[in-house]
C-alpha positions as CSV (number, residue, x, y, z in Angstrom):
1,X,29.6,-19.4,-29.4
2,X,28.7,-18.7,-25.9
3,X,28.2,-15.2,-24.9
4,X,30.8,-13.6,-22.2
5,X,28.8,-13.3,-18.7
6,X,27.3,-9.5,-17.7
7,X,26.8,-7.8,-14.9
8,X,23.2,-6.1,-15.1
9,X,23.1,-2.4,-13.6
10,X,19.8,-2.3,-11.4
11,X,18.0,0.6,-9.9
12,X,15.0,-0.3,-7.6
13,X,13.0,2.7,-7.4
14,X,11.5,2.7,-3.9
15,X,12.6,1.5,-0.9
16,X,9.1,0.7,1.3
17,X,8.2,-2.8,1.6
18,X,8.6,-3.5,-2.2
19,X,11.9,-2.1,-2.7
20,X,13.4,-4.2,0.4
21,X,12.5,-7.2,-0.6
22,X,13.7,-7.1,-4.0
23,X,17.4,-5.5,-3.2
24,X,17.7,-8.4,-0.7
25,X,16.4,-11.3,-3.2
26,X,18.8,-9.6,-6.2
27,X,22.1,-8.9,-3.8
28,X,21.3,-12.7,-2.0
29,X,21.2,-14.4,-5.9
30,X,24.6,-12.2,-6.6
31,X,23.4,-9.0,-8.5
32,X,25.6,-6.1,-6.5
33,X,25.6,-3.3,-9.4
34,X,22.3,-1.9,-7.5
35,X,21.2,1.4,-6.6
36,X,17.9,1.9,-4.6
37,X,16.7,5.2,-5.3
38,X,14.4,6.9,-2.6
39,X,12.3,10.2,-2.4
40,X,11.8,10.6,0.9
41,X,14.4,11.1,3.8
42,X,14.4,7.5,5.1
43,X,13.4,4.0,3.8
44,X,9.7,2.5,4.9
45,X,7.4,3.6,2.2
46,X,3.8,4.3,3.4
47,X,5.7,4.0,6.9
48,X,7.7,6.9,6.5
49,X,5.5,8.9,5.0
50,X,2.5,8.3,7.7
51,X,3.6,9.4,10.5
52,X,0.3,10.4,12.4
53,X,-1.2,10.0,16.2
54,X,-2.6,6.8,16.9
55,X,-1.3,4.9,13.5
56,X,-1.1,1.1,13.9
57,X,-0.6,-1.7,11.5
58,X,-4.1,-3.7,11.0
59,X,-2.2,-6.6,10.1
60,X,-1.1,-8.9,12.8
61,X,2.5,-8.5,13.6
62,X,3.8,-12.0,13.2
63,X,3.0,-11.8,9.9
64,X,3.6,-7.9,8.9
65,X,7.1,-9.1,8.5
66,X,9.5,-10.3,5.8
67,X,9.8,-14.0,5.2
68,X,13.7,-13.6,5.4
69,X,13.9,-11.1,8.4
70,X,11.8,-12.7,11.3
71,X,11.2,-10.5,14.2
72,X,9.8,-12.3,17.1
73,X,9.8,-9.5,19.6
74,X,7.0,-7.1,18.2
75,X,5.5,-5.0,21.2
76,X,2.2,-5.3,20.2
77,X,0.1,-7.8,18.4
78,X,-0.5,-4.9,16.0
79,X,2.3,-2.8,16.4
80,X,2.8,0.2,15.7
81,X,3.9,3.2,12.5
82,X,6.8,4.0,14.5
83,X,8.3,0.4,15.4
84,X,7.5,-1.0,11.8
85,X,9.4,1.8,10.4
86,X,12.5,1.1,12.4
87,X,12.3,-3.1,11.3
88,X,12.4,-1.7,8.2
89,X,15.7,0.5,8.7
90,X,17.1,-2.4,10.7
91,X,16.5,-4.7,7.7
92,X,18.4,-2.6,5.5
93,X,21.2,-2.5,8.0
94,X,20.9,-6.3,9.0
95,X,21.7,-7.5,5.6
96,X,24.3,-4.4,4.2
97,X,21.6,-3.1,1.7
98,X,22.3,0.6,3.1
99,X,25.5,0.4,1.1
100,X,23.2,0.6,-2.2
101,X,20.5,3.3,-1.1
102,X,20.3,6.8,-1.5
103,X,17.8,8.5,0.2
104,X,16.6,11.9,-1.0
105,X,17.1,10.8,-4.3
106,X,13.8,11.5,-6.3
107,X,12.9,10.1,-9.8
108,X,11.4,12.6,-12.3
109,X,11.7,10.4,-15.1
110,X,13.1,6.9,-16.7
111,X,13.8,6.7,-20.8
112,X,14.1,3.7,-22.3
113,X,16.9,4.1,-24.9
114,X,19.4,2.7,-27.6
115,X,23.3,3.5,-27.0
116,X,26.4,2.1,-28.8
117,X,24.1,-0.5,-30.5
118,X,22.2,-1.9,-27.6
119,X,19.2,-0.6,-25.4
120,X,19.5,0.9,-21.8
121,X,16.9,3.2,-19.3
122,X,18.4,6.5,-18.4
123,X,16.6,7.4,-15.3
124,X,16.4,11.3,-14.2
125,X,16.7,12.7,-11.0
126,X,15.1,15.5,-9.3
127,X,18.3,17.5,-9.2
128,X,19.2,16.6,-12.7
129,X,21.5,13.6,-12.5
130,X,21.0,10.8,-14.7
131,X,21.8,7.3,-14.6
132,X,22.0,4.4,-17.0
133,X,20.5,1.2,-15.9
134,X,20.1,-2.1,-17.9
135,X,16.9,-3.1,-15.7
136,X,14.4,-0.6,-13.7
137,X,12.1,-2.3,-11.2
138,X,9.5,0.1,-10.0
139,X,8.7,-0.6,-6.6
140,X,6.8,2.6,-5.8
141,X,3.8,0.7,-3.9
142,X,0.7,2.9,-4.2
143,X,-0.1,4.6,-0.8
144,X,2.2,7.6,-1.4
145,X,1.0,10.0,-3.0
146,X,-1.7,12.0,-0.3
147,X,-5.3,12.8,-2.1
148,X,-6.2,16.5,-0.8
149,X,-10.1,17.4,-1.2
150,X,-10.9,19.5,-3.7
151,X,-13.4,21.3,-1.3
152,X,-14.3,25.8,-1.5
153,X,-11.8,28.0,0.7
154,X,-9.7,24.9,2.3
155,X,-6.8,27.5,1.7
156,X,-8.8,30.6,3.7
157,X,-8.9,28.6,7.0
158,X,-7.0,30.4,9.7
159,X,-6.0,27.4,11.7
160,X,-3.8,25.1,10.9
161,X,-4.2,21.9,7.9
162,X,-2.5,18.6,7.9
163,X,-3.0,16.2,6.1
164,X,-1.8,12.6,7.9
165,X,0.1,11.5,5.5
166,X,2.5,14.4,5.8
167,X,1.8,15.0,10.0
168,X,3.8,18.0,11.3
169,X,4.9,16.7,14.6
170,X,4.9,20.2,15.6
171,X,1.2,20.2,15.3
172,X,-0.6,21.0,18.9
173,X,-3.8,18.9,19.5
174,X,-4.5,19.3,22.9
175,X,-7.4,21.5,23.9
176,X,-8.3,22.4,20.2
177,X,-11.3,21.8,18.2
178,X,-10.7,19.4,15.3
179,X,-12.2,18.2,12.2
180,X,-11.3,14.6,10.8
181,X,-12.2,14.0,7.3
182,X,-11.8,10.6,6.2
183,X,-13.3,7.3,6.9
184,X,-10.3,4.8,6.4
185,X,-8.6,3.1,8.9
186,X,-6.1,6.1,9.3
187,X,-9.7,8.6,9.8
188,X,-10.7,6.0,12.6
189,X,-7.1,6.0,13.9
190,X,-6.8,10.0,14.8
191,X,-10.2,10.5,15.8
192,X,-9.3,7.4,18.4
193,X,-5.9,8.7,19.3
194,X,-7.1,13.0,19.2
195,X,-10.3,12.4,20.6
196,X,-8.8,12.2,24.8
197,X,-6.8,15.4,24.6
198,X,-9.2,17.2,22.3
199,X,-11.3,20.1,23.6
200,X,-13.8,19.1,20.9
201,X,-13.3,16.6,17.7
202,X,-15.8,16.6,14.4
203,X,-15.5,13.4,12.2
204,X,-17.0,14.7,8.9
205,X,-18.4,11.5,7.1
206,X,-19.5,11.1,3.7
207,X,-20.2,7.7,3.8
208,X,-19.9,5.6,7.1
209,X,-17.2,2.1,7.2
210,X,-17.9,-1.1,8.6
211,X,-15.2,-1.5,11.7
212,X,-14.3,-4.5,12.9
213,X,-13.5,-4.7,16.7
214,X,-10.6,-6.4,17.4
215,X,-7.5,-5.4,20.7
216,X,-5.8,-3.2,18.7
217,X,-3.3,-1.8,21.6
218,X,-2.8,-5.6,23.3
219,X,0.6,-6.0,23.7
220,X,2.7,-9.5,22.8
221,X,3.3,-10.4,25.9
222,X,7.3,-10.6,26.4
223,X,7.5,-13.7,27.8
224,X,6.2,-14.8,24.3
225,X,8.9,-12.8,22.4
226,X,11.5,-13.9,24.1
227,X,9.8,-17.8,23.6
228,X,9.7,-17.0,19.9
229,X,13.5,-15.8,19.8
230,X,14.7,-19.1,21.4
231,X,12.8,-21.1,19.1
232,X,13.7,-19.9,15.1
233,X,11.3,-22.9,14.6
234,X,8.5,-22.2,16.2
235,X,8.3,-18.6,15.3
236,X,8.6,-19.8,12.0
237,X,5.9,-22.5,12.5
238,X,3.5,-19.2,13.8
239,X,4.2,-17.3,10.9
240,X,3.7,-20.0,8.1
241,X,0.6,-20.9,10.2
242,X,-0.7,-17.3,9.6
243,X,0.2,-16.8,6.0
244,X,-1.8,-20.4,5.5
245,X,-4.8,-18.6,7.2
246,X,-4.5,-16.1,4.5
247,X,-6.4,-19.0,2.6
248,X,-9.1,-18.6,5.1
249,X,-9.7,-15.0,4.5
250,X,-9.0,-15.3,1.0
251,X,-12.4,-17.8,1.0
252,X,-13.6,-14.4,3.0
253,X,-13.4,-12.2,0.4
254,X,-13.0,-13.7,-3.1
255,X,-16.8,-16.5,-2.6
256,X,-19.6,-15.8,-1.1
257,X,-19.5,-18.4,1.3
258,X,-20.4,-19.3,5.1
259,X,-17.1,-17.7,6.0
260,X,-18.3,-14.3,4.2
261,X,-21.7,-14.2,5.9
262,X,-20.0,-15.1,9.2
263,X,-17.5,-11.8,9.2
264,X,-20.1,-9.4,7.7
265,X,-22.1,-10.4,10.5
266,X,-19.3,-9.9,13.1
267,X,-18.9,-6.4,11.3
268,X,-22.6,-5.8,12.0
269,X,-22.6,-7.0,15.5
270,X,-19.7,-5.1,16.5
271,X,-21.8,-1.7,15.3
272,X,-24.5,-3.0,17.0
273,X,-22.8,-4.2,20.8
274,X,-21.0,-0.4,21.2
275,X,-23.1,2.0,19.9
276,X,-27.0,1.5,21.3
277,X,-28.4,4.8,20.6
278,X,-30.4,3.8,17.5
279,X,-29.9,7.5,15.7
280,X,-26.1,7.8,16.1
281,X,-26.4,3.7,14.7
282,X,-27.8,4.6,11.8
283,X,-25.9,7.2,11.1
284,X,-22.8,4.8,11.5
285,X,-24.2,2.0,9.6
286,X,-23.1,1.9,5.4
287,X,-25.4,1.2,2.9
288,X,-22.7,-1.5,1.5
289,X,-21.8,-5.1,2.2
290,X,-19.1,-5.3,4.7
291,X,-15.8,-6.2,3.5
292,X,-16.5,-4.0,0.4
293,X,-14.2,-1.7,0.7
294,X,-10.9,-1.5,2.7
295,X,-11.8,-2.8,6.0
296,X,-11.5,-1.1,8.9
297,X,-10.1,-2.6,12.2
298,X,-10.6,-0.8,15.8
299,X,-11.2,-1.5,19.0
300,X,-11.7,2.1,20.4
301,X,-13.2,4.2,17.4
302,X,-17.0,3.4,18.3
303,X,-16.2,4.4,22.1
304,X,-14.0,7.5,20.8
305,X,-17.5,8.8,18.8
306,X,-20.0,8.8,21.5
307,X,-17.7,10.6,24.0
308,X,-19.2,14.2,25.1
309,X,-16.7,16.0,23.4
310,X,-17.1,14.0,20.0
311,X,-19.5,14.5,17.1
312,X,-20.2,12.5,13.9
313,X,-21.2,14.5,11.4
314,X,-22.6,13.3,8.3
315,X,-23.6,16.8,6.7
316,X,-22.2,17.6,3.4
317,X,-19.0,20.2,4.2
318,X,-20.3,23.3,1.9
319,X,-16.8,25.3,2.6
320,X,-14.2,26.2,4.6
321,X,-14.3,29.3,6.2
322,X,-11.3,31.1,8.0
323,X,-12.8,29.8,11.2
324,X,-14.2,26.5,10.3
325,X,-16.4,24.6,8.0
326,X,-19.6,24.9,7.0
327,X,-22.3,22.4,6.6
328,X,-25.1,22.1,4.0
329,X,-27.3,22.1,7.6
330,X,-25.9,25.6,7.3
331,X,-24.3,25.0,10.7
332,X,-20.4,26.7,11.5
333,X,-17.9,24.2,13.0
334,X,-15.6,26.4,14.9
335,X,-12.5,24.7,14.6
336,X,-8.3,25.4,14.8
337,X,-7.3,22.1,13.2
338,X,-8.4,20.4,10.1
339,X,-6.9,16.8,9.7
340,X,-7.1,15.7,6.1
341,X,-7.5,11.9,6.3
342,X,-8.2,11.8,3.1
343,X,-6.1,9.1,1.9
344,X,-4.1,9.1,-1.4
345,X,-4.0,8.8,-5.3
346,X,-3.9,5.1,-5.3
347,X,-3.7,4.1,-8.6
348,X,-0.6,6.7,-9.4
349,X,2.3,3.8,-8.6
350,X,5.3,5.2,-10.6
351,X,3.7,8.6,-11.5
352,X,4.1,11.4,-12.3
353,X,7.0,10.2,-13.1
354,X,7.8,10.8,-17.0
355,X,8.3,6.8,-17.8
356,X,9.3,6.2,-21.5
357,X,9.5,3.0,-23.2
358,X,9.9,1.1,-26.7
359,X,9.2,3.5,-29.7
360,X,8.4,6.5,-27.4
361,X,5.3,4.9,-25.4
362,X,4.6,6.6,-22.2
363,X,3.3,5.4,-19.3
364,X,0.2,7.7,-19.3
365,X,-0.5,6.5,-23.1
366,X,-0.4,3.0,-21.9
367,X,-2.3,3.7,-18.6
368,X,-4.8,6.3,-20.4
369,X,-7.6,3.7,-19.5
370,X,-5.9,3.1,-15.4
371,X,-3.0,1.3,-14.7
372,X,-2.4,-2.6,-16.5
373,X,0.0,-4.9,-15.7
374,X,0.8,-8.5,-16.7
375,X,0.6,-10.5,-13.6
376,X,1.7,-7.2,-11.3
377,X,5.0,-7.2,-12.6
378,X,5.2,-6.4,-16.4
379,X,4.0,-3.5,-18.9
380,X,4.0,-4.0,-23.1
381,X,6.4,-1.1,-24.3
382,X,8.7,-0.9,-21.8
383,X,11.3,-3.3,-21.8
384,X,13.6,-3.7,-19.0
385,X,11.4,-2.4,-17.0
386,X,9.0,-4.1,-14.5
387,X,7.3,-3.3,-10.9
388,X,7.2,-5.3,-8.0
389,X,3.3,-4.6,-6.0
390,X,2.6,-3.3,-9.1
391,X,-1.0,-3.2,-10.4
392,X,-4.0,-5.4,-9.2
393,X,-0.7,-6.0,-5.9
394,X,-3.1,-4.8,-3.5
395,X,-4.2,-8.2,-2.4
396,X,-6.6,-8.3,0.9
397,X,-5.7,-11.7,1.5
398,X,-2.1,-12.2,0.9
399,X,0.7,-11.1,2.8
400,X,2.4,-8.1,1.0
401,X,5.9,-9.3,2.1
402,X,5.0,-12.5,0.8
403,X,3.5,-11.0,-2.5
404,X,6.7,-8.8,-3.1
405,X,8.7,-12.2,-2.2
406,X,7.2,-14.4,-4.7
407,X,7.8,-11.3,-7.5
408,X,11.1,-10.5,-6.8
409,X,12.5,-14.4,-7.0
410,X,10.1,-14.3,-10.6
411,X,12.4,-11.5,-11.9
412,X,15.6,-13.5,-11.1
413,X,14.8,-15.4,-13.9
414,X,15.4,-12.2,-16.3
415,X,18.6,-11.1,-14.8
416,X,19.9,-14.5,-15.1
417,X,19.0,-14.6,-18.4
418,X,20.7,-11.1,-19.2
419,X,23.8,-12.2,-17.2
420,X,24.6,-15.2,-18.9
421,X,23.9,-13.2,-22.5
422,X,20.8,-15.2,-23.4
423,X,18.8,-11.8,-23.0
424,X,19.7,-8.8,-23.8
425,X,15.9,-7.5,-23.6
426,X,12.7,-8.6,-22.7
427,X,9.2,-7.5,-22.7
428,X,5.7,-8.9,-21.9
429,X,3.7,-8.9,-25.0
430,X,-0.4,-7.3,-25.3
431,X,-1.7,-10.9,-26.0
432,X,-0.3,-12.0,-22.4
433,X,-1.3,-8.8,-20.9
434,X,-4.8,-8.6,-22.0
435,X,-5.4,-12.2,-21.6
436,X,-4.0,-11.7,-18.0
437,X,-6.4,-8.9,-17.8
438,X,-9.7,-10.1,-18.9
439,X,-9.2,-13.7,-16.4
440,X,-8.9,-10.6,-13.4
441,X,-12.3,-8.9,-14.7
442,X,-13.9,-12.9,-14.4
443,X,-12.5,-13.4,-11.2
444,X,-13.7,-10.5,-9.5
445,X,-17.0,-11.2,-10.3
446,X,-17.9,-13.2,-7.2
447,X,-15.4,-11.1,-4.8
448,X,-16.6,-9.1,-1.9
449,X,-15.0,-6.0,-3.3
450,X,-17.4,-6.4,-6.4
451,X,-20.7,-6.2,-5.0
452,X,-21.5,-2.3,-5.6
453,X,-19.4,0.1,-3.1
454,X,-17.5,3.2,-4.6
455,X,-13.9,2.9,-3.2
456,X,-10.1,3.6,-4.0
457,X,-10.2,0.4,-4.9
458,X,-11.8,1.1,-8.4
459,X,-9.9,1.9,-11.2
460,X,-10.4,4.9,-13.8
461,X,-12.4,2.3,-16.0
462,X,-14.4,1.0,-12.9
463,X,-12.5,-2.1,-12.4
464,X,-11.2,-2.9,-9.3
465,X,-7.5,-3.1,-8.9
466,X,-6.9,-6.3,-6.7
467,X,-5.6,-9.4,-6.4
468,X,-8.7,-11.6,-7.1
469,X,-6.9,-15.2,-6.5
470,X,-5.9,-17.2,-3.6
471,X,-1.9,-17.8,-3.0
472,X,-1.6,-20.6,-3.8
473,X,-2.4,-19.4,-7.3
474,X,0.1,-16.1,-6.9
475,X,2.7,-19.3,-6.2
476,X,1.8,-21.1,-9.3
477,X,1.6,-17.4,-11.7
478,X,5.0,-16.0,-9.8
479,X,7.2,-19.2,-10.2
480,X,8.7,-19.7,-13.4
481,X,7.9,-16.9,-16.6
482,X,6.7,-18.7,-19.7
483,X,8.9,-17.1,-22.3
484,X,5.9,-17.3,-24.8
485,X,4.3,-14.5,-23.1
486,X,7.1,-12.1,-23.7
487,X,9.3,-10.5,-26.5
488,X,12.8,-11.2,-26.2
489,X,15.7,-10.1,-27.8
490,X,18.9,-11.9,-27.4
């Protein structure tokens, strides 16, 4: 007898990069009965949320974009926070996925649970609500949640603290004296974009980042955009050309080949070409193989630094006092701003959410060791349930758009399943999980991000949570699930 057909209820939680991509692949195969439930005030992700002076993409333009939703006419060749959040709500209202999102809608928990015979999720809301879904798909990405430094009397100081990933455009920075703490990308973005208003501006550095030079603020000429608009075919061509270059960088970071040498030396000739005082050098040069941790792309950091009214100081901060912050030199930095570039709580994903799964498993019993998943997308104990970038999604050579892409058309094969009443639940089993597991922990071995740096990168157990394969073999693990690796009830 052949079941009747179903309708599977959906809620995405997220709508950044993760969340987009998978309402569009679900509503484009058919599945409507989607909600897309979002924390913050508009869609974007880490592009909503980040919102500070001088943020820019480090990922070329032509290929920061989704596969379905070309955009030829980028202003920049890195563009910017501010015009990749507005693709991102023109996406949404390009392709009618507004309809299903609602924005302010936070998720406090998700309880996986049996009603009138079968199983569902009931997923809580901040204000209360609750709904009932027959599939959850986390796509919470991981740069969300900001990391604030547990360092004496922050709360004392006088002035005024911000952290970037929560900027307060009412914030004044010209003619103050500001403190930057935090090396990332986003720490070398501010002190770049602060440091020509600024009356002064400290960079407080625990440990110094390789930085790449490379035109951050060259602009796509619009002669090309409106080229690329004309021709679907050749922008096309340009953007399948860059994600196969992925498989050049991928060679970059996961062997230690020519390639690797080549960059780390680029890395250490780009230190060497803009800053020639040999003390200020040093003090800029880490005591880690480039490309270790997340690298760092500028073309105006190392210029920004040795400006008369910059400092780098590498001092260990002691406290903060109501005037400034102290140094283990036992010098006072008078200050009125502190800028917390501190980055975030990368390994969170879905929590603090309250996730609950087969037999009363929650997520923090499962993750008490740092976050595991089965090939990004799947957890054992939680049916139903499964996360698109999810853990090990950070990749560092593969497109995120194409990452979230090649997930997203995986899942279909479970909703298809459910619909046509082959599946009524499905779950990925330990075996799968830990085998999955153990083949990451062998391939990081020879990676770049493996070779003795500490960065957010590493997991609670010391692993690092990354992508350690090339895509070609993200294609081949994201095409078709084996159903051998998963417990299904029909």
């Amino acid at each position: 007898m052949t079941a009747a057909p179903r309708d599977p209820r959906i809620i995405i939680i997220g709508a950044g990069v993760a969340g987009i991509t998978a309402a569009h692949t679900f509503t484009q195969a058919g599945f409507t009965k989607l909600t897309i439930l979002e924390k913050g005030s508009d869609v974007g992700g880490v592009w909503h949320w980040n919102r500070y002076p001088g943020l820019t993409c480090d990922v070329p333009s032509q290929i920061y974009q989704f596969g379905f939703a070309p955009k030829p006419d980028w202003s920049h060749m890195w563009a910017s926070g501010s015009e990749i959040q507005q693709y991102h709500r023109d996406v949404l209202e390009r392709f009618g996925l507004d309809r299903y999102l609602r924005l302010n809608a936070e998720v406090v928990a998700a309880e996986y649970e049996s009603a009138d015979g079968g199983q569902q999720w009931r997923v809580r809301l901040a204000d209360g609500e609750e709904l009932e879904a027959d599939f959850v798909i986390c796509a919470t990405g991981v740069l969300h949640h900001p990391s604030i430094p547990d360092i004496p009397g922050l709360e004392s100081f006088s002035g005024e603290v911000v952290h970037t990933a929560r900027w307060d455009d009412s914030v004044q920075t010209r003619g103050k004296r500001i403190a930057v703490l935090g090396t990332g990308s986003t720490g070398v973005q501010v002190v770049s974009a602060l440091q020509r208003e600024a009356a002064h501006i400290s960079h407080f550095v625990r440990s110094p980042q390789w930085i790449l030079w490379a035109p951050m603020t060259l602009r796509q000429p619009r002669l090309v955009a409106e080229l690329l608009r004309r021709a679907p075919r050749a922008h096309d061509a340009v953007h399948q050309g860059l994600l196969a270059f992925s498989g050049v960088l991928a060679d970059v970071v996961l062997r230690p080949t020519w390639r690797r040498r080549a960059v780390q030396e680029y890395a250490r000739q780009s230190l060497r070409a803009q800053v020639r005082d040999p003390k200020l050098r040093t003090q800029l040069t880490p005591d880690y193989q480039p490309l270790c941790k997340r690298q760092v792309v500028s073309g105006t950091y190392y210029r920004a630094i040795q400006r008369p009214n910059a400092a780098l100081v590498t001092d260990e901060i002691v406290e903060v006092t109501p005037t400034g912050i102290t140094t283990a030199d036992g010098r006072h930095h008078e200050l009125d701003l502190i800028v917390l570039a501190t980055g975030f709580a990368a390994h969170n994903y879905m929590r603090p959410m309250h996730v609950v799964g087969r037999d009363g498993i929650t997520l923090d019993d499962a993750w008490v060791k740092g976050p595991k998943a089965y090939r990004m997308t799947a957890i054992p104990g939680f049916p139903n349930l499964f996360t698109v970038l999810g853990p090990n999604s950070p990749t560092g050579s593969i497109s995120l758009q194409y990452s979230a892409e090649r997930t997203s058309k995986y899942l279909l094969h479970w909703l298809r399943k459910f619909a046509d009443g082959s599946v009524s639940a499905v779950e990925v089993t330990e075996e799968a999980t830990d085998e999955f597991n153990a083949g990451v922990i062998d391939a990081m071995a020879p990676t770049v991000w493996n070779t003795g740096c500490n960065s957010w990168y590493l997991n609670e157990d010391n692993t690092v949570d990354l992508w350690p394969y090339d895509r070609a073999t993200l294609a081949t693990m994201l095409s078709v699930p084996d159903p051998r690796d998963y417990r299904i009830t029909r």
